[in-house]
N, C-alpha and C positions, 0 to 999 in steps of 0.2 A: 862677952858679958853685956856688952852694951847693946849689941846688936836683938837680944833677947828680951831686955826691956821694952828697945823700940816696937818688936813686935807684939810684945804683950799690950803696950802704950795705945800700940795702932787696932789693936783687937779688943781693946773698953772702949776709945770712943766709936766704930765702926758698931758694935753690938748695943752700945748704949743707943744712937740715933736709930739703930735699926727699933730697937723694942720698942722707941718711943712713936717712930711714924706708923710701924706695925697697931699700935694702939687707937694711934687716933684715925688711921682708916678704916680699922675692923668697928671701931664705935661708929662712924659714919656709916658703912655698910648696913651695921645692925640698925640702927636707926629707920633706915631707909627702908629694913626689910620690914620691922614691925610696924611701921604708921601705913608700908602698902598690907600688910596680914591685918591690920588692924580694921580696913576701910573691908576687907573680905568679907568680916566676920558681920560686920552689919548686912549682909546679904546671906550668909549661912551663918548659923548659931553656933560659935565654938566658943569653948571657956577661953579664960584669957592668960591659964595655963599651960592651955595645949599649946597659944601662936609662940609663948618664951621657947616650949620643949620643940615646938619647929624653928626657931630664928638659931634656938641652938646648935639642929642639924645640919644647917646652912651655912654655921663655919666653915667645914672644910672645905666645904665648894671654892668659899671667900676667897682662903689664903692660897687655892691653887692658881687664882686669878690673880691678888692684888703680891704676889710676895716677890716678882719681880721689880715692880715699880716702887717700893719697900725697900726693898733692895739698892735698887738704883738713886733715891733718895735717901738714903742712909747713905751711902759713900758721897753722896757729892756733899750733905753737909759737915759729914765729918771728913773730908775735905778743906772745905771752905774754914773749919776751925782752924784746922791745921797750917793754912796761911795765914 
């Protein structure tokens, strides 16, 4: 019984730190994608709809690159609580 807690214990803070760094890398990301689509568009004419509905395609690319290192920062902070 106890044992089941712990892992439930160990499986909120580990998913908690995961969603929260998952968050603020993909806003970084996205950031980064739209101010470079944004400098584009001064050079070709797109609305400023289309660069959202591209920065949006560009997720998944994101998270097959950043969801390791997400990963691996999520467990050492939830780690580091744990001590």
């Amino acid at each position: 019984m106890y044992l089941d807690k712990i892992k439930i214990y160990l499986f909120l803070q580990i998913s908690k730190f995961f969603i929260l760094i998952l968050f603020i890398f993909l806003s970084v990301a996205l950031l980064l994608q739209i101010t470079r689509l944004f400098t584009i568009t001064n050079f070709i004419h797109i609305e400023v709809f289309d660069i959202i509905i591209l920065s949006i395609f560009l997720i998944p690319n994101l998270l097959t690159v950043i969801i390791p290192f997400i990963l691996i920062f999520g467990l050492l902070l939830s780690f580091i609580k744990l001590n």
